[in-house]
MIKE-113737 format. One record per residue: y, z, x negated of N, C-alpha, C in turn; residue in one letter. Coordinates in steps of 0.02 Angstrom, whole numbers, plus 50000, padded with zeros to 5 digits. Example, Ala and Ser with C-alpha at 12.3 -4.5 7.8 and 13.67 -1.06 7.14 Angstrom:
2
497165039049340497755039049385498355039049340A 498885035449358499475035749316500025039449355S 
END
This chain:
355
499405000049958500005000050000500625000049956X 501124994049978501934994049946502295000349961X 502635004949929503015008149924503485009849988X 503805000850004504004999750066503715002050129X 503035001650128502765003550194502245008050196X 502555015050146502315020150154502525025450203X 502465029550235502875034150280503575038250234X 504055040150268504485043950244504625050050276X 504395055150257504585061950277505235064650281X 505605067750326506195069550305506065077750366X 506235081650347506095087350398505545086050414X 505495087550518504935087950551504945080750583X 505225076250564505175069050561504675064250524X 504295061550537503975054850490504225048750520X 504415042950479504585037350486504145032050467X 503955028350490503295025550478503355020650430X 503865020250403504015015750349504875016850316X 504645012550262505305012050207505795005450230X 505545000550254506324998650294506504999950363X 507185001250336507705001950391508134997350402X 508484999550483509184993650496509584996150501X 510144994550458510774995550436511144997450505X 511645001650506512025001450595512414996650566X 512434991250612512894985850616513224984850688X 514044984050700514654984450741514304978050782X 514254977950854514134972150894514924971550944X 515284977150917515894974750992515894972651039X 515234973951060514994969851134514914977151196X 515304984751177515164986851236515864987551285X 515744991751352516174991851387516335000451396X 516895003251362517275009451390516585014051355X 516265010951285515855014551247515295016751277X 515115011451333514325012851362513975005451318X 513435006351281513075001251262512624997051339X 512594991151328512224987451394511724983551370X 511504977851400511044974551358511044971251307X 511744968451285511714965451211511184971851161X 511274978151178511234980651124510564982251120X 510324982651197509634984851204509054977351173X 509254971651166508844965551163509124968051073X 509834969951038509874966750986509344974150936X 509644981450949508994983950915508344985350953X 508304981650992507524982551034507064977150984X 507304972550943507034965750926506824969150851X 507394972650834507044976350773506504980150751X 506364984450822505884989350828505244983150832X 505134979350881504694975350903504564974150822X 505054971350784504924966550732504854971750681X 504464977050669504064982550625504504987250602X 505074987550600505554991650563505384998850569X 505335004450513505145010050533505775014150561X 506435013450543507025016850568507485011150611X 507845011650652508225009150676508735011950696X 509655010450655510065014550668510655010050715X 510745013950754511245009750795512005009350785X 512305006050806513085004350765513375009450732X 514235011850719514625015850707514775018450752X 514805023950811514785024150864515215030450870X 515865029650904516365033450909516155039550939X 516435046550909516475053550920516955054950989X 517545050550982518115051051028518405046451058X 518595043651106519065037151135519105033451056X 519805038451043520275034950986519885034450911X 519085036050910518775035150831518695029750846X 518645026450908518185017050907518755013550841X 518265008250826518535004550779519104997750839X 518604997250870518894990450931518964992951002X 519244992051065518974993451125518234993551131X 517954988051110517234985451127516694990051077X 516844996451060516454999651018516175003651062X 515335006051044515015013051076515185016951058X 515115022451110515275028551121514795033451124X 514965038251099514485046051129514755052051162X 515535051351200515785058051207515655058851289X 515335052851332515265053751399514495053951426X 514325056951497513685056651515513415050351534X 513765045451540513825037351540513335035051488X 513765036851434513575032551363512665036251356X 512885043951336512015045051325511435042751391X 511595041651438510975039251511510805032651452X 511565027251454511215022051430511035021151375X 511035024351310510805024351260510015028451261X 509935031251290509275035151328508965028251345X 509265023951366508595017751370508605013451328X 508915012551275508635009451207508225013751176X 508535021851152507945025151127507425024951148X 507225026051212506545023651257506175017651234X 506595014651209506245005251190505835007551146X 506485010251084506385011551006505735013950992X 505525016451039505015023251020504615020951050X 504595018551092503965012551143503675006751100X 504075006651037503785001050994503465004850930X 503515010450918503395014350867503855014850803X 504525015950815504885016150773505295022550803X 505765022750750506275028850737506905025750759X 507465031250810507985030350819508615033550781X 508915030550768509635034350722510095032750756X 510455037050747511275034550760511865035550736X 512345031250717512865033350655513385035650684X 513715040850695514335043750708514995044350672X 515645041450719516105040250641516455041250668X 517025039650659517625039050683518175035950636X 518465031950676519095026950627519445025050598X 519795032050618520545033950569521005028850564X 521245026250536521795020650516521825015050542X 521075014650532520805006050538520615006950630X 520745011150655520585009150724520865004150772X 520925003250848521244999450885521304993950854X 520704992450828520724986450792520174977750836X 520644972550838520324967650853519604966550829X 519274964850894518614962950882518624955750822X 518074955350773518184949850745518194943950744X 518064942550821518084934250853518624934250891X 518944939450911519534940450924520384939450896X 520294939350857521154940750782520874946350741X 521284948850700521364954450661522124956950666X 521894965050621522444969450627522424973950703X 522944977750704523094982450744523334980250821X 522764981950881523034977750962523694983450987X 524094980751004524684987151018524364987551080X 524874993351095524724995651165524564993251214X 525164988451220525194983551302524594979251280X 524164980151236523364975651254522964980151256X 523224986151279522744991451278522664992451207X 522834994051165522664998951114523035005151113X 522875007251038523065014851039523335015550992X 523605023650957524075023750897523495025850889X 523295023150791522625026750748522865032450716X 522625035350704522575041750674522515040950584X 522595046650553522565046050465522665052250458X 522465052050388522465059250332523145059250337X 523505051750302524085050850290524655044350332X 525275045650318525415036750394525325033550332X 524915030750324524915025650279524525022450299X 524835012950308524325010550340523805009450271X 523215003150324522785000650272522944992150302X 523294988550242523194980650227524044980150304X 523794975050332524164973250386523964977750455X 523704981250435523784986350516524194991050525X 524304992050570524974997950600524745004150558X 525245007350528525345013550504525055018750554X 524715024350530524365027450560524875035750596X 524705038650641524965044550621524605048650589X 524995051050558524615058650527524275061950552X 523775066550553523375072350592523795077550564X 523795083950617524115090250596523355092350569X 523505098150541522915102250492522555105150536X 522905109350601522515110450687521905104650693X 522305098350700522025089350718521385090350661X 521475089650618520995089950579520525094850582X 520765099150599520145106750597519885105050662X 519965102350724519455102850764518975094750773X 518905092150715518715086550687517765088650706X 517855093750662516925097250666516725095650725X 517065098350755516845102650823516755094150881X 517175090250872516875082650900516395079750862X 516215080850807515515076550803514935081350790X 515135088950806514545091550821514435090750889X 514765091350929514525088551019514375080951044X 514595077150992514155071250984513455071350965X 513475076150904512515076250873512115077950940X 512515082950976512175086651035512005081151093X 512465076351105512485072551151511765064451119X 512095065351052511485059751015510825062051043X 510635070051005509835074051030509775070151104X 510155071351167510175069351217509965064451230X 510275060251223509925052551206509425049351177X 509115053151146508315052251132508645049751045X 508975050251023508925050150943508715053850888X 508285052750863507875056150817508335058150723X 508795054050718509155054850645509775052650683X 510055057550658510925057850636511205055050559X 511595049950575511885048450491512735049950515X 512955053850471513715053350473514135049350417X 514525043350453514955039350428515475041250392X 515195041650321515835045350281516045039350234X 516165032950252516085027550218516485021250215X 516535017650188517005011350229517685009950245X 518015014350224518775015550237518835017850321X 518445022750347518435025550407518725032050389X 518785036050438519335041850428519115047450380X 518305048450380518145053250330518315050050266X 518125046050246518015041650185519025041250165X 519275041750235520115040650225520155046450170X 520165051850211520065058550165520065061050115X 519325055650085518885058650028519645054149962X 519645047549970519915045749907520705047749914X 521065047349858521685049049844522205041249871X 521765037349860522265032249881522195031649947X 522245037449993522225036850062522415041650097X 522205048850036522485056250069523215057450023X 523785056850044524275061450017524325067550052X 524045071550074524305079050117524265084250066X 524395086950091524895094250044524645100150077X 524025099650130523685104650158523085107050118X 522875110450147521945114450134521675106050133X 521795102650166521345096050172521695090350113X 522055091350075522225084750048522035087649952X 522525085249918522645088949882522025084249808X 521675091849778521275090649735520475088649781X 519995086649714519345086249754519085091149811X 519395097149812518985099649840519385100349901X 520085098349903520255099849967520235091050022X 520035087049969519785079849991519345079750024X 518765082650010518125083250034517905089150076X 518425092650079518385098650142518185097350204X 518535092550245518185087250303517575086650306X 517605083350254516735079150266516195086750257X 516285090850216515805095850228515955100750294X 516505101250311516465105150374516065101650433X 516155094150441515925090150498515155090850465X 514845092250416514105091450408513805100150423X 514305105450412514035111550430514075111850517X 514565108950539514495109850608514045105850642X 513695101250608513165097350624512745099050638X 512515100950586511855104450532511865112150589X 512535115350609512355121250656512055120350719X 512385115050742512215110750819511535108550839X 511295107150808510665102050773510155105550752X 510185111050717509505117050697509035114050645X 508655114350616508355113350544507955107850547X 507585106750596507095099350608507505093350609X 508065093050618508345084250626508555082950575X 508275076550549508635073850485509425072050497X 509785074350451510455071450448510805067350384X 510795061050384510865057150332511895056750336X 512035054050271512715053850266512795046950212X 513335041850256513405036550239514055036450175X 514045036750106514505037650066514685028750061X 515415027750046515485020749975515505023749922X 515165023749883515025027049817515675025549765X 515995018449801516935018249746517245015849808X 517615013249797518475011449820518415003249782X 518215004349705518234998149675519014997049680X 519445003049675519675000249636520435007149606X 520825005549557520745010949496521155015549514X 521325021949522521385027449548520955030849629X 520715025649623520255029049703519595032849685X 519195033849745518585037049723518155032949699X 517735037349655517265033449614516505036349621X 515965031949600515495034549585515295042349566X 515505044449513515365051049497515975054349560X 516475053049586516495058549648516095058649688X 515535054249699514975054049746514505057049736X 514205057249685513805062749652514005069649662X 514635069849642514665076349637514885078549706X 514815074649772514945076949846514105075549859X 513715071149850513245071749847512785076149851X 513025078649774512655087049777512845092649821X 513405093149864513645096649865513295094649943X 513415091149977513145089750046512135089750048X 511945090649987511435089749994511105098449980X 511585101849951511615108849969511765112550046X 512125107950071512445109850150512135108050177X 511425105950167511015102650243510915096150237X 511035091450188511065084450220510375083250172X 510015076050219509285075350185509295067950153X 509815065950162509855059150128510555056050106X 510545053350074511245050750067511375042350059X 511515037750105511405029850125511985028450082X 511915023050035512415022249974512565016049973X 513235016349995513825008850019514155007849965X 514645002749985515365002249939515774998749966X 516635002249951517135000049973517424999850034X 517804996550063518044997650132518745000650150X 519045005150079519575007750081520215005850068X 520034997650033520674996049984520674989350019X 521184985250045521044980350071520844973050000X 520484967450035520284962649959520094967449880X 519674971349862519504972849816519174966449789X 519194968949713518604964549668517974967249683X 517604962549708516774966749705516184960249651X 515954963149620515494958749576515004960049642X 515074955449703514294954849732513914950649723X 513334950549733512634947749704512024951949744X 511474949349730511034953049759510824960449730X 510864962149759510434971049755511344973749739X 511844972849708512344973549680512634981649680X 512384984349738512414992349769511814995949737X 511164992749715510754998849710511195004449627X 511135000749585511275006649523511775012449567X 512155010849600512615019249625512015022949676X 511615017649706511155023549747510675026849682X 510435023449628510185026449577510395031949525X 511165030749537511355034249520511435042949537X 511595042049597511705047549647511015051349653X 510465047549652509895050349666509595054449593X 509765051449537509445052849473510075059749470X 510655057649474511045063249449511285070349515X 511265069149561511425074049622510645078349639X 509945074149622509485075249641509505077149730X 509535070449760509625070549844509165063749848X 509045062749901508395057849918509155051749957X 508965042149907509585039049929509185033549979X 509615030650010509475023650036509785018149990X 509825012849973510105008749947510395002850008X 510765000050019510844992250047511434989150036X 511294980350057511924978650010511534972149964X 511504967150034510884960650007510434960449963X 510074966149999509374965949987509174961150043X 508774955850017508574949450073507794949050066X 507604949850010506814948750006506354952449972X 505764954550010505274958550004504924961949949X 504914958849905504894960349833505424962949809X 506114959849812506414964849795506714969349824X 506454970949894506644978849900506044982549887X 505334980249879504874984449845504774986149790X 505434983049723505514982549653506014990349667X 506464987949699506954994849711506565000949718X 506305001649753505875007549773505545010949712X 504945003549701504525006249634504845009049577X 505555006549583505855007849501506115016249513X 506145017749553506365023249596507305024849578X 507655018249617508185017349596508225020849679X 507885020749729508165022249802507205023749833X 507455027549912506845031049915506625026849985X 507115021250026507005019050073507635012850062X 507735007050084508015003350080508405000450167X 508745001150159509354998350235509534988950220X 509004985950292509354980550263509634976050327X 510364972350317510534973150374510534964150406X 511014959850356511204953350363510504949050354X 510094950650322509514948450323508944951450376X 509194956450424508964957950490509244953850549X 509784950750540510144947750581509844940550577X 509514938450535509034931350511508594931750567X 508254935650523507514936550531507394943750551X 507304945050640507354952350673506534953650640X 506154950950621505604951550629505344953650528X 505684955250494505944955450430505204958350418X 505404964250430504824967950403504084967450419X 503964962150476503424959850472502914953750432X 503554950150427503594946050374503564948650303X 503804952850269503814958150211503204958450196X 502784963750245502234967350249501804960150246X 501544955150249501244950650256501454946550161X 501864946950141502124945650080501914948950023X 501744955850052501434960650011500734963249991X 500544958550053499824960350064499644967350092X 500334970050141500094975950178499934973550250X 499864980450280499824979150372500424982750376X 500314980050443501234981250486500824982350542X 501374983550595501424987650669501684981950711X 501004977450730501304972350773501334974750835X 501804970850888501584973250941501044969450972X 500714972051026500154969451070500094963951067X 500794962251116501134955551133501184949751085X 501144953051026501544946950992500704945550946X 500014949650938499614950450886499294943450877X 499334937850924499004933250913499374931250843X 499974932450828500214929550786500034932550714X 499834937350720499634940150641499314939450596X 498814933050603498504930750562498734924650513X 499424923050527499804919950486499524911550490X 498954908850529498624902650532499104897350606X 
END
């Protein structure tokens, strides 16, 4: 058996395998209830062998959505209908996640078939929120959060985790990543405040560990809770790699069981040397030096080499997303590449003999 499609333990969780699907933004819901785009788009994943399946960035509050058209978790609306994708998820033998975030800066933001930048009001948008008013690129300047605003930050995405449990989700990942509001926080080229929250490292990263203790309280010791870092900014005074590590460790002391290892999102047009695999060395990094269990993703496209990743033990499970969007059926295809078995469904087994 590949590496890939061994089980992954995390708590009182097993995952029946080493790939996962990335939460990827569909902007396809209404007033943050998911409908059927979403149920056909990760229902196809589960069908198609995936052992985890995480569902979009999915707003804590109205104003965390990234777009109007973003999911939600703060109403009894949103969890009924997300209660029937998890139902799918798990009807196919896979694992449900769900990523919780919120926007900060970059919110009230056009869907991407839509325009870009910031929708004003009279199209229905909203004022975004920030560490600091500083916008990001061409979007409206944010307001500030008071240090109050910020302190009851926890306390909404711990009644989200509560509302996730609800909904039949099995892993919590919190979105600390991407140039979203935690991630606003964490780097300097985003926090100027002069509070308990801004300041040096440790008053940068104050946020993000309060929202993982109030999690981690909500939630009780069996649920995995993963945390989505960009491991840089990419680019030079922002956060870097070794601040990830060293929040890394520090969240992986507070409860957290994994740490999913991104990049960028904070600086508008960075330089990025991408290429394939181009993200794993910072998940290798983080993992060799924080000692925390990583995900890697970040075009990984083919089967071998996310089973090279693994083996080299650069990452302990692999997230893969644009190459899920190909081919929903990825990991069945993989497992057949490798010369393992996979988890077909019923329905589909005539096809497994590859003739």
């Amino acid at each position: 058996m590949s590496l890939l499609f061994e089980p992954y333990r995390s708590r009182a969780l097993t995952i029946p395998n080493r790939v996962w699907v990335s939460p990827m933004c569909q902007y396809s819901a209404t007033e943050g209830v998911p409908g059927d785009w979403h149920l056909v788009h990760l229902g196809q994943f589960a069908a198609g062998g995936a052992g985890l399946v995480v569902a979009e960035a999915t707003a804590v509050t109205p104003e965390g959505r990234i777009s109007p058209q973003d999911t939600g978790i703060w109403t009894d609306e949103q969890v009924a209908a997300w209660r029937r994708i998890t139902d799918f998820l798990h009807g196919q033998g896979a694992v449900a996640g769900i990523q919780l975030g919120h926007s900060g800066r970059k919110g009230s933001a056009y869907r991407p078939w839509d325009g870009s930048g910031t929708i004003p009001a009279a199209e229905g948008g909203w004022t975004p929120v920030g560490p600091s008013a500083e916008a990001f690129g061409e979007f409206a300047a944010p307001r500030a959060l008071s240090t109050d605003e910020v302190a009851a930050l926890p306390g909404q995405f711990a009644a989200a985790a509560r509302r996730s449990l609800d909904a039949g989700f099995d892993v919590l990942e919190l979105h600390f990543a991407h140039g979203y509001l935690v991630h606003q926080f964490l780097s300097p080229l985003s926090n100027t405040r002069t509070d308990r929250y801004g300041g040096a490292f440790e008053g940068r990263t104050l946020l993000a560990l309060e929202i993982l203790d109030a999690v981690r309280a909500e939630v009780g010791p069996d649920v995995p809770v993963f945390a989505r870092l960009s491991a840089t900014d990419w680019a030079e005074g922002g956060w870097t790699a070794d601040d990830s590590v060293r929040l890394a460790k520090v969240l992986g002391e507070r409860g957290a069981d994994l740490i999913d290892v991104s990049t960028g999102g904070n600086v508008p047009n960075p330089s990025i040397p991408v290429g394939p695999g181009y993200q794993v060395p910072f998940a290798e990094q983080i993992r060799r030096e924080a000692g925390i269990p990583v995900a890697s993703v970040g075009m990984i496209t083919e089967a071998r080499q996310a089973d090279e990743i693994l083996d080299s033990g650069a990452a302990d499970a692999v997230f893969i997303g644009r190459a899920m969007l190909r081919d929903p059926h990825w990991a069945l295809r993989a497992a057949h590449e490798l010369g393992d078995t996979a988890r077909w469904p019923d329905q589909y087994r005539r096809a497994a003999n590859w003739r």
